[in-house]
C-alpha positions as CSV (number, residue, x, y, z in Angstrom):
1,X,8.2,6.2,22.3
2,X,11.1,7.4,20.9
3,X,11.9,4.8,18.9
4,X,8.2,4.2,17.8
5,X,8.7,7.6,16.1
6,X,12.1,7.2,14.5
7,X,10.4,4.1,13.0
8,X,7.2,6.0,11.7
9,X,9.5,8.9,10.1
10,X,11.5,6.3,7.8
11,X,8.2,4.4,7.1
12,X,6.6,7.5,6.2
13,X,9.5,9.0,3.9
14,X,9.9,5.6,2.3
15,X,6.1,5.7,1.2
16,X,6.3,9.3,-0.2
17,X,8.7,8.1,-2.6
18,X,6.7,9.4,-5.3
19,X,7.7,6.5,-8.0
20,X,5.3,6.8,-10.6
21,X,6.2,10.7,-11.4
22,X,9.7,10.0,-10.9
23,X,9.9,7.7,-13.7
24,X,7.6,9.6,-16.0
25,X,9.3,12.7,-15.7
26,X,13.0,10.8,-16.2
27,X,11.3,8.6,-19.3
28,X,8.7,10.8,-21.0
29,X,10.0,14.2,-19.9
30,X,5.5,14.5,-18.7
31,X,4.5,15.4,-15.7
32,X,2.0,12.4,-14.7
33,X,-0.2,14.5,-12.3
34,X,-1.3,15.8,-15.7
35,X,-2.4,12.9,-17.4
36,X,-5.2,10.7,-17.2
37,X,-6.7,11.1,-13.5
38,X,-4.0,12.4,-12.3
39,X,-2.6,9.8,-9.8
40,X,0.7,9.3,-9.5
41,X,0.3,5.0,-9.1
42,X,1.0,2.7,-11.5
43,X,-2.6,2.1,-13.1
44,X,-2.3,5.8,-14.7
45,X,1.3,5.9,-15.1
46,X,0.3,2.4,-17.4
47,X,-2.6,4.6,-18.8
48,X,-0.4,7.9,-19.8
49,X,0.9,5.1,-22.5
50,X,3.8,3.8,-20.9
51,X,2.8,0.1,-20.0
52,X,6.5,-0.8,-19.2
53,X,6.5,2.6,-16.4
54,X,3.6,1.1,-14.9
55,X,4.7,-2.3,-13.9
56,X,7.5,-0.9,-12.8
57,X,5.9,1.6,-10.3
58,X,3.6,-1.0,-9.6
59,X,7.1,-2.7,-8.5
60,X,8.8,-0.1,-6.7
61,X,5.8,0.9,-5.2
62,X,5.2,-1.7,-3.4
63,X,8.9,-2.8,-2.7
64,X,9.1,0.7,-0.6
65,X,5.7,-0.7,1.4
66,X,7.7,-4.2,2.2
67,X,11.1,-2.5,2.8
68,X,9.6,0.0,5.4
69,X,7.9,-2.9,7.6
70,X,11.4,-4.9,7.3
71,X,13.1,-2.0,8.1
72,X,11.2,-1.1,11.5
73,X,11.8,-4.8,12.1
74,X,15.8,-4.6,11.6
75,X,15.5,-1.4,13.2
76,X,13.8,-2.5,16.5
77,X,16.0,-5.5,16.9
78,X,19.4,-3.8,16.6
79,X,18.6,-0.6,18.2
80,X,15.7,-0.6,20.7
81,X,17.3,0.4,24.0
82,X,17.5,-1.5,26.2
83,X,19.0,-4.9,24.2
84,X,15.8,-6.0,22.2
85,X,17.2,-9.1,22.9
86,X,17.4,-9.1,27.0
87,X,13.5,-8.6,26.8
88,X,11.1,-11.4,27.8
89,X,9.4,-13.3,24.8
90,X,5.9,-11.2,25.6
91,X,7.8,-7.8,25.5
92,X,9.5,-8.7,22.6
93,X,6.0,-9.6,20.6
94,X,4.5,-6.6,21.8
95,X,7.3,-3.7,20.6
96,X,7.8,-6.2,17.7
97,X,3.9,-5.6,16.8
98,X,3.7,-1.9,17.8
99,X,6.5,-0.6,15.8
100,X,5.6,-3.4,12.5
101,X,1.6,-1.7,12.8
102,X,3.3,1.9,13.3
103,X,5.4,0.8,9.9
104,X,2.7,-0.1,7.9
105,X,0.4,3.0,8.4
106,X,3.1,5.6,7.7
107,X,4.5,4.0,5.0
108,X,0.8,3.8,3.0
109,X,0.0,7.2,4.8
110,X,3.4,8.8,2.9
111,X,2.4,7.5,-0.7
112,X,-0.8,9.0,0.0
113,X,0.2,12.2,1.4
114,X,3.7,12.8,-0.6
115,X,5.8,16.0,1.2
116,X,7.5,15.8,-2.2
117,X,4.3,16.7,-3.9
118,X,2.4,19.2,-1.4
119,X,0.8,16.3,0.0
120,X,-1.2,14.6,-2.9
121,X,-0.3,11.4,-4.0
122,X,-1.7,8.1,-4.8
123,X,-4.6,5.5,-3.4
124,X,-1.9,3.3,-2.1
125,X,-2.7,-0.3,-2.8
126,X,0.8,-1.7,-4.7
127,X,2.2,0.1,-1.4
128,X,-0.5,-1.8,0.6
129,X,0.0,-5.1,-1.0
130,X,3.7,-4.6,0.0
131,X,3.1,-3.6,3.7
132,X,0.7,-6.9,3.3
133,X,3.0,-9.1,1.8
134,X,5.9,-8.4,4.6
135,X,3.1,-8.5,7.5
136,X,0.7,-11.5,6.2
137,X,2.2,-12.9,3.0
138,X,-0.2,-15.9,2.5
139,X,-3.3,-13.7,3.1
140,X,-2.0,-11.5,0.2
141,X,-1.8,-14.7,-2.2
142,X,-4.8,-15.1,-1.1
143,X,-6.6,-12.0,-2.0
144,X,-4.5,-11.7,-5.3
145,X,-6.0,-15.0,-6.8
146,X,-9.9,-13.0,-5.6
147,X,-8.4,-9.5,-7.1
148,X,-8.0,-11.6,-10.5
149,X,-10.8,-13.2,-10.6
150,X,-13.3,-9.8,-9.6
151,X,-11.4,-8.0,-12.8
152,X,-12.1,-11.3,-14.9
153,X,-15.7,-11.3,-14.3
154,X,-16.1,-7.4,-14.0
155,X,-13.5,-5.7,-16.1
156,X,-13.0,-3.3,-13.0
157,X,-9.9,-2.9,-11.5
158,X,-10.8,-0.6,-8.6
159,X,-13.9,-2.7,-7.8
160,X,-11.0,-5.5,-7.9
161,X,-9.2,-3.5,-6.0
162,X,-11.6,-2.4,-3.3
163,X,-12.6,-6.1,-2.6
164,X,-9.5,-7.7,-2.4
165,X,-8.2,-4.9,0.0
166,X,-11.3,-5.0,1.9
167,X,-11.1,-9.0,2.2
168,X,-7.3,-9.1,3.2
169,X,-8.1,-8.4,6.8
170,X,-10.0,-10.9,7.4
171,X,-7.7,-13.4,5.6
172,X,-4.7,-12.1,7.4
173,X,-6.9,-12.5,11.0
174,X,-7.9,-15.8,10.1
175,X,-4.6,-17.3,9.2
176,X,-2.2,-15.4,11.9
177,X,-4.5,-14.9,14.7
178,X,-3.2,-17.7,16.5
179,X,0.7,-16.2,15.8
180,X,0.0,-12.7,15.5
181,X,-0.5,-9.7,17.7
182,X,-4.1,-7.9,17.8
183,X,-2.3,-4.8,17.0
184,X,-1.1,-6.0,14.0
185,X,-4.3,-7.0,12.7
186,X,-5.9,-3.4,13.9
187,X,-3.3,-1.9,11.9
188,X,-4.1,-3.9,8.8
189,X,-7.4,-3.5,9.0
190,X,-6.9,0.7,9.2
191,X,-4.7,0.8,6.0
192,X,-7.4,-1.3,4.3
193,X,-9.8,1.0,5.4
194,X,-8.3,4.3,4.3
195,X,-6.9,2.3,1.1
196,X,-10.7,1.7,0.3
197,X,-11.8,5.5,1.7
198,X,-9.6,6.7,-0.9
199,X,-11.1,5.0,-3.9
200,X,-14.5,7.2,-2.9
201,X,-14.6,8.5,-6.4
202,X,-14.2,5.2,-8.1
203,X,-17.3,3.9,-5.4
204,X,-19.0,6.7,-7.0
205,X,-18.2,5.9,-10.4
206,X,-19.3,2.2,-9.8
207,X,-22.2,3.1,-8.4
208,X,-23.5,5.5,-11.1
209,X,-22.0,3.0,-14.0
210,X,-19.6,5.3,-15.3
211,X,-16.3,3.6,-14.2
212,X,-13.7,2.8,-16.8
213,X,-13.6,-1.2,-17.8
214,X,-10.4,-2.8,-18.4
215,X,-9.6,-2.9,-22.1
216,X,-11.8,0.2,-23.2
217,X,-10.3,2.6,-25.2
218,X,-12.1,5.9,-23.7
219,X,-10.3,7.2,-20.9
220,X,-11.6,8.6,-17.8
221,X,-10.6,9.1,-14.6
222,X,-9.2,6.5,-12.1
């Protein structure tokens, strides 16, 4: 248990790495919170005007999701007690899974909830895709080539957004589930559901019409 927390902790802190108002504030000298919608991920760091800032918090973003899954993985292996390595093949799967699951929910649970920022972050998909792409990397190609092609057709890049993170559970169980732990899939299938739960006001936006469209030049809330 003990370790199982030590792992969540670092996951967590990793993911409240607040990127996107780290590099504002260094670049623009702006406080990013205060532009645009507000967020603090990379579609309204891109939006405050600084295209370049975005891609690279989408980056960073989720390079913090991947590193805190490989982390809990290097972590587990050198230090769970007793020798990770003395453990039968089923044991070993079964920590492995726990502490990878426990990983990727705390590390999309501290971009989200930011200590750094009295707890209001972002909507954490670059960190999901990153948690994804360390946990079920062909699932995320996957539902990268569907995330393209619903902002082709649509324009909208939370609807893209939404779908693709909604669809990568599936993917992920349908590809792995023969290699994979259930646990795993549970956890993927949680961070996909608060990932979507915290796109409510773009759901409400799509629904009444009002969303903002890639390419359009009035700016509202995303």
């Amino acid at each position: 248990m003990q370790t199982y927390i030590i792992v969540a902790i670092i996951a967590y802190l990793l993911g409240s790495i607040p990127f996107g108002y780290i590099l504002v504030r260094i670049f623009r000298k702006q406080d990013v919170r205060t532009i645009g919608s507000g967020n603090i991920g990379a579609t309204n760091v891109a939006r405050s005007g600084a295209k370049g800032l975005g891609i690279a918090t989408l980056i960073l973003d989720a390079a913090k999701g991947y590193a805190a899954v490989i982390l809990a993985f290097v972590f587990l292996v050198r230090y769970w007690p007793p020798s990770f390595a003395q453990l039968d093949p089923f044991a070993q799967l079964d920590k492995l899974a726990g502490a990878l699951a426990i990983a990727a929910i705390f590390a999309i649970i501290g971009h989200m909830y930011p200590v750094w920022l009295k707890f209001k972050g972002g909507k954490g998909v670059a960190t999901g895709v990153g948690v994804f792409l360390a946990l079920a990397p062909m699932a995320v190609g996957i539902v990268l080539v569907l995330f393209l092609v619903v902002v082709w057709f649509s324009r909208y890049v939370s609807l893209g957004s939404i779908v693709a993170t909604a669809a990568f559970p599936i993917f992920a169980w349908l590809l792995y589930r023969n290699s994979g732990a259930p646990v795993v899939f549970v956890a993927a299938a949680f961070a996909a559901f608060m990932i979507i739960a915290k796109h409510h006001q773009n759901i409400r936006r799509l629904l009444a019409g009002t969303e903002h469209r890639l390419g359009d030049k009035k700016q509202v809330q995303a």
